[in-house]
C-alpha positions in Angstrom: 0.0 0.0 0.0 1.3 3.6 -1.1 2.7 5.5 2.0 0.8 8.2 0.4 -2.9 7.0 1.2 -4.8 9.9 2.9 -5.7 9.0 6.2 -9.4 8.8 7.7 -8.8 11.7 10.1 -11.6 13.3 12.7 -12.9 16.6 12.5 -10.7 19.5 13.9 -10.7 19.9 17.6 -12.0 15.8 18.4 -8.5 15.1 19.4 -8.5 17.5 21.7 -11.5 16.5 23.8 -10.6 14.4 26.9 -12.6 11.7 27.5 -15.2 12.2 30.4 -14.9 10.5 33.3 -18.0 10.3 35.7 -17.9 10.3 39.4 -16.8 6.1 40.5 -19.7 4.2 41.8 -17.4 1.2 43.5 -14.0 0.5 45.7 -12.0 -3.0 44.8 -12.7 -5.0 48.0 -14.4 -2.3 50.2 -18.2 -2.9 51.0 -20.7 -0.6 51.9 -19.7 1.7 49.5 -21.6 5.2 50.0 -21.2 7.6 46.8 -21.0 11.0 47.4 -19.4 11.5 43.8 -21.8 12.1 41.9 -24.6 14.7 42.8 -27.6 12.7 43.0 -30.5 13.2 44.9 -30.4 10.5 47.8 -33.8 9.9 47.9 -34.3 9.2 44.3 -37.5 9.5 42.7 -40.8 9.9 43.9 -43.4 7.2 44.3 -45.8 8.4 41.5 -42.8 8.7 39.2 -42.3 4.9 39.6 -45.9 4.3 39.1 -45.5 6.1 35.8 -41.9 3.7 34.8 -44.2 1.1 35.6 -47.2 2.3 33.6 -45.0 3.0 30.9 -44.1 -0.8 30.0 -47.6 -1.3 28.4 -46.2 1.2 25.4 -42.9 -0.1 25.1 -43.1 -1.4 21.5 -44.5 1.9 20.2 -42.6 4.8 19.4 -42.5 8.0 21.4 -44.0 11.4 20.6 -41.8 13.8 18.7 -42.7 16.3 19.8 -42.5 15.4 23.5 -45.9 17.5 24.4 -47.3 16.7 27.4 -43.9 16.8 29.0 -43.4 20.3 27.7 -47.2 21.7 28.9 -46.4 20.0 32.2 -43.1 22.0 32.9 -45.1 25.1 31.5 -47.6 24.8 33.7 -45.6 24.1 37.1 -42.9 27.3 35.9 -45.5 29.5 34.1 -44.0 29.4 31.0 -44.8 29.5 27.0 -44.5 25.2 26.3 -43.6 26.4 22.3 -40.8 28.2 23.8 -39.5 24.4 25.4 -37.2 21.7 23.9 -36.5 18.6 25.6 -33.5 16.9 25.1 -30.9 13.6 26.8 -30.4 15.5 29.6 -29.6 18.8 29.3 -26.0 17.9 28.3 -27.6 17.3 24.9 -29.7 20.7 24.6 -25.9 22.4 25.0 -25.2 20.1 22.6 -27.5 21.4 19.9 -26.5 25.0 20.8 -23.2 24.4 19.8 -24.2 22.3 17.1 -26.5 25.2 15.7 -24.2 28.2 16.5 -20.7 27.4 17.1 -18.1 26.4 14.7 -14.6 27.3 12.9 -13.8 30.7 13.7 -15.8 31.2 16.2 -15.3 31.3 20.7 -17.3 30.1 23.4 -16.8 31.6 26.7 -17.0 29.5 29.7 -15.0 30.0 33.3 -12.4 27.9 34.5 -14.3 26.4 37.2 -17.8 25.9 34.8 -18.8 22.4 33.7 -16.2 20.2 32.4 -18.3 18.9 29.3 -18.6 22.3 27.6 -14.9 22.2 26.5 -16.1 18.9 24.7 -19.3 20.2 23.1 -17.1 23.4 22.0 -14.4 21.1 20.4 -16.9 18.9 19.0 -17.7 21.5 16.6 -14.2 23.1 16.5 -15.4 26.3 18.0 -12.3 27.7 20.1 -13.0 27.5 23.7 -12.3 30.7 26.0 -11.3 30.1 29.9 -12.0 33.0 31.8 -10.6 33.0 35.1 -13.2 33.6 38.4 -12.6 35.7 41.7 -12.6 33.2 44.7 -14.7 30.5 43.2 -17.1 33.3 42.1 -18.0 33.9 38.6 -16.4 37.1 37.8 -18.8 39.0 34.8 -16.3 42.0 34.2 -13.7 39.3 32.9 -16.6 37.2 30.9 -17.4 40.3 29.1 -13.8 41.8 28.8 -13.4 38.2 27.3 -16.5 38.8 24.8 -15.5 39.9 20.8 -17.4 39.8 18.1 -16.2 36.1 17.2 -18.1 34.7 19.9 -20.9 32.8 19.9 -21.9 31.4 22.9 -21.0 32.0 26.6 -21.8 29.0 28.6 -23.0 30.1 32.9 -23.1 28.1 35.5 -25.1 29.1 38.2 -25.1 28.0 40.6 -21.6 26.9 39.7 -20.5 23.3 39.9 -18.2 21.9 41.5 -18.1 25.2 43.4 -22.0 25.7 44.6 -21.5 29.4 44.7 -23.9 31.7 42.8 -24.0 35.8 41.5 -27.0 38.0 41.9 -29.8 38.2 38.9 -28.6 41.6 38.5 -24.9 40.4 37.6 -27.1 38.1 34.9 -28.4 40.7 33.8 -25.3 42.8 33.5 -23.8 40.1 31.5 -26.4 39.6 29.3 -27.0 43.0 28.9 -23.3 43.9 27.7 -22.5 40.8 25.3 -22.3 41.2 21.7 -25.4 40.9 20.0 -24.7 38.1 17.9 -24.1 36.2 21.1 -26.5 33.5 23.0 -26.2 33.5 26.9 -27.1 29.9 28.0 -28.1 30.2 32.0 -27.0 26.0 32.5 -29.5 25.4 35.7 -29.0 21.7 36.9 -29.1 23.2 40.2 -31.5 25.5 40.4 -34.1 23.8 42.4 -31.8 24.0 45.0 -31.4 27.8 45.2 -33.5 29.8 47.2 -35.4 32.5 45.5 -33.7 31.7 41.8 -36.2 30.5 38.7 -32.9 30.1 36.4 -33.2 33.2 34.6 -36.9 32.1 33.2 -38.0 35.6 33.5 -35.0 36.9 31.9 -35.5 34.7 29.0 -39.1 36.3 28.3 -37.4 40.1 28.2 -34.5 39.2 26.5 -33.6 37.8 23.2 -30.0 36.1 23.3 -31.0 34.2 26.5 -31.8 30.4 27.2 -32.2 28.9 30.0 -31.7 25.0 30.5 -32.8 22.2 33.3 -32.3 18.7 34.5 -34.0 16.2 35.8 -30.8 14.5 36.9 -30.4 16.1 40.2 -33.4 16.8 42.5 -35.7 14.8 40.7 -33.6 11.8 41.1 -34.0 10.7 37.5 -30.1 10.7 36.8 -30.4 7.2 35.3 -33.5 8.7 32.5 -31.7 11.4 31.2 -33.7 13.8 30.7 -33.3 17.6 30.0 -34.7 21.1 28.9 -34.0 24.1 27.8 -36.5 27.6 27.3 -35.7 30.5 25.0 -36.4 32.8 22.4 -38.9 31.2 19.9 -36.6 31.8 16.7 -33.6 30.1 18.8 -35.8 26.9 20.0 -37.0 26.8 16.5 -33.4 26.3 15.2 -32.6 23.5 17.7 -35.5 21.7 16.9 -33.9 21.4 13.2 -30.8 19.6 14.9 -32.7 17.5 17.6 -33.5 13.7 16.7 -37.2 13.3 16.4 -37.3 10.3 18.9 -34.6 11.3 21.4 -36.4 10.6 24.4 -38.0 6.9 25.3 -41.5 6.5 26.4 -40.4 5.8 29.7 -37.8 8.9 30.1 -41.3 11.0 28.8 -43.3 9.7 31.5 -41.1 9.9 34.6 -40.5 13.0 33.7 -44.1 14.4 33.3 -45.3 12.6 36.7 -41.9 13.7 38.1 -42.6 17.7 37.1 -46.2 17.2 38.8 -45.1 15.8 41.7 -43.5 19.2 43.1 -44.2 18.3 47.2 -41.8 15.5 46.7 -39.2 18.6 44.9 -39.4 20.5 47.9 -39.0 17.6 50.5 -35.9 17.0 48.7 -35.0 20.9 48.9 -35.8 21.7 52.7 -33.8 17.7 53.5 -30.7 18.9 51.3 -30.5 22.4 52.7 -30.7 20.9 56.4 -27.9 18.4 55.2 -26.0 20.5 53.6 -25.5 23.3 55.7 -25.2 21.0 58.8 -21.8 19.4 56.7 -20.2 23.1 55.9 -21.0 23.6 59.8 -19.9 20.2 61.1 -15.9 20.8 58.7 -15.4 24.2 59.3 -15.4 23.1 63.1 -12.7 20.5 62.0 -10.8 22.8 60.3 -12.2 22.2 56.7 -13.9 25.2 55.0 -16.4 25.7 52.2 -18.1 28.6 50.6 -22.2 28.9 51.0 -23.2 26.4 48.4 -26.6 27.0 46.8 -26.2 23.4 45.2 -26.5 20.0 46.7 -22.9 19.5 47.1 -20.5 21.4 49.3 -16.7 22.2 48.1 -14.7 21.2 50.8 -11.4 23.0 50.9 -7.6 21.7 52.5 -4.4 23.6 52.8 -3.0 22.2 49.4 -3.5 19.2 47.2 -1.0 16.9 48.7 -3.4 16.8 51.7 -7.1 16.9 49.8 -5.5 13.8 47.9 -4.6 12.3 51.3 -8.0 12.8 52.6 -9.7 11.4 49.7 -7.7 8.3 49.9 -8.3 8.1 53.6 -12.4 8.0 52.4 -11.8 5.6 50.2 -10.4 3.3 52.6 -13.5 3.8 55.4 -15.8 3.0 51.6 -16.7 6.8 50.5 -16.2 8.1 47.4 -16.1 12.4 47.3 -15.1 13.8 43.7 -11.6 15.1 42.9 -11.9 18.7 41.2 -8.2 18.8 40.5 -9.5 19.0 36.7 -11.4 22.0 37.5 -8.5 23.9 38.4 -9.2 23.2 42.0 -6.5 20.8 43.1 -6.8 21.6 46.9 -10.4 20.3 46.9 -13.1 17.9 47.5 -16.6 18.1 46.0 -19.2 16.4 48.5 -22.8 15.5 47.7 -25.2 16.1 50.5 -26.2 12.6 51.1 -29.3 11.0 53.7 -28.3 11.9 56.6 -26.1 8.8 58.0 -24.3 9.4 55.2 -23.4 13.1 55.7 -22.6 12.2 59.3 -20.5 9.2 58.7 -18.1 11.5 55.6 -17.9 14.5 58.0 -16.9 12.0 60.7 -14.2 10.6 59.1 -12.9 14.1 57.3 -12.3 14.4 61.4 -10.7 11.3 61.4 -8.3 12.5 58.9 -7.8 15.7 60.3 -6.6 14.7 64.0 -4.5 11.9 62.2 -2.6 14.4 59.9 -2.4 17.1 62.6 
């Protein structure tokens, strides 16, 4: 064969996505493994969502709606929002995914900070957009720098908020700011997994309806506890949903993901159980470290970011988990090397981490 064959090469920017690695469900020859890695709700889904998996089997063999209507009116009606104005997606990982698929590409930048959500470097590469790191203040999202960092090449700037793996959020008026001063060929997507956790905060929704580069998305990942259905949304400006409804596959979402989703939106007295038990959790676990000499900024999430005097010791510590069988999330990658991201568990759970944090503490003091 001729050593000048053209190669089968990938798309500029694929090689320069790493490959994403989720939060580690097991320990080799550890039992009673408790994962506090990953940001799920502990008390998983409600009972009338598992009615409605259940219910679902009898349609199994038929195909799903494709237009995904009933699951859009019902998130209208519990948000007070326009459902034509709604796109559902795999999670909302995949509604970013059509915004970079529909507005980003060659020659153009998407603006993200350094501590935002490791998977938009991979959407932005996907469709060899440049990414643009811009550096926070603290852990904070800092919107002077996100809009010093704005030009008219880009396309997209990706917010967290509240941020993950930090937990911290800024004021609607800062969102407003920002969206405000971008470049008007610019989208501002308001990425929301969290929100439900956030006191006071609708995402941005009413921002969306009084501004027209804004779209909000949502999960049903985290406090719903349908992690495993994934199952996402996003609301915006009709002309933009329009467009990603040219790039979403018509069957995206199963019957069952559609249904657990619709009795999970309806079901909101189970959403705020899950609210009032992860704020009690969660701020008893920043309480319970900063007394052992472990600190962590307000989190408006349901996670805390636990921070140590340098890396070599967050390393040690997480080890030191391992080995009593909990698993805590390493955020090295998120340019925090010197900390520990911590789900707010059940409450056993939160005890037994924070006790043995202790543990760790008196042993390397």
């Amino acid at each position: 064969m001729s050593t000048n064959t053209p190669k089968i090469t990938p798309q500029p920017g694929i090689m320069d996505i790493k490959l994403y690695k989720g939060g580690a469900s097991d320990i080799v020859g550890v039992q009673d493994v408790v994962k506090l890695s990953s940001n799920e709700n502990p008390l998983g889904a409600s009972d009338k969502v598992k009615a409605a998996i259940a219910a679902s089997a009898h349609q199994i063999h038929r195909y799903p709606s494709t237009d995904h209507a009933a699951l859009r009116q019902a998130i209208a009606d519990v948000h007070d929002l326009d459902a034509e104005r709604i796109i559902c997606g795999v999670g909302s990982d995949e509604v970013l995914t059509f915004l970079c698929q529909a507005y980003a590409g060659p020659g153009d930048e998407v603006i993200y900070t350094e501590h935002g959500f490791s998977m938009y470097p991979v959407l932005i590469n996907a469709v060899g957009a440049t990414p643009v790191v811009v550096e926070e203040q603290a852990r904070r999202v800092d919107v002077d720098a996100m809009l010093e960092a704005a030009n008219a090449a880009t396309k997209i700037v990706f917010l967290t908020n509240p941020g993950n793996p930090t937990g911290t959020m800024i004021p609607m008026s800062e969102i407003e700011r920002l969206a405000s001063g971008l470049p008007a060929t610019c989208i501002l997507v308001l990425d929301g997994a969290y929100t439900e956790y956030a006191d006071g905060y609708d995402g941005g929704a009413r921002l969306v309806e009084h501004c027209d580069n804004v779209v909000m998305t949502r999960t049903f990942s985290k406090i719903y506890g349908l992690g495993g259905m994934r199952v996402g949304w996003g609301y915006g400006p009709q002309e933009i949903i329009d467009v990603l409804g040219r790039v979403r596959g018509p069957f995206n979402l199963s019957n069952t993901a559609l249904a657990a989703a619709e009795a999970a939106m309806r079901d909101q007295a189970w959403v705020e159980k899950c609210r009032v038990d992860n704020a009690r959790m969660r701020e008893w676990m920043i309480s319970d470290l900063a007394k052992k000499g472990v600190p962590a900024d307000a989190s408006s999430a349901n996670f805390i970011l636990a921070r140590f005097a340098d890396q070599d010791e967050a390393e040690g510590c997480e080890l030191y988990l391992q080995s009593q069988g909990l698993l805590v999330r390493k955020v090295a990658g998120y340019n925090l090397p010197n900390c520990l991201r911590i789900t707010v568990g059940d409450e056993p759970s939160c005890r037994r981490v924070a006790h043995a944090i202790g543990q760790f503490k008196a042993g390397a003091t």
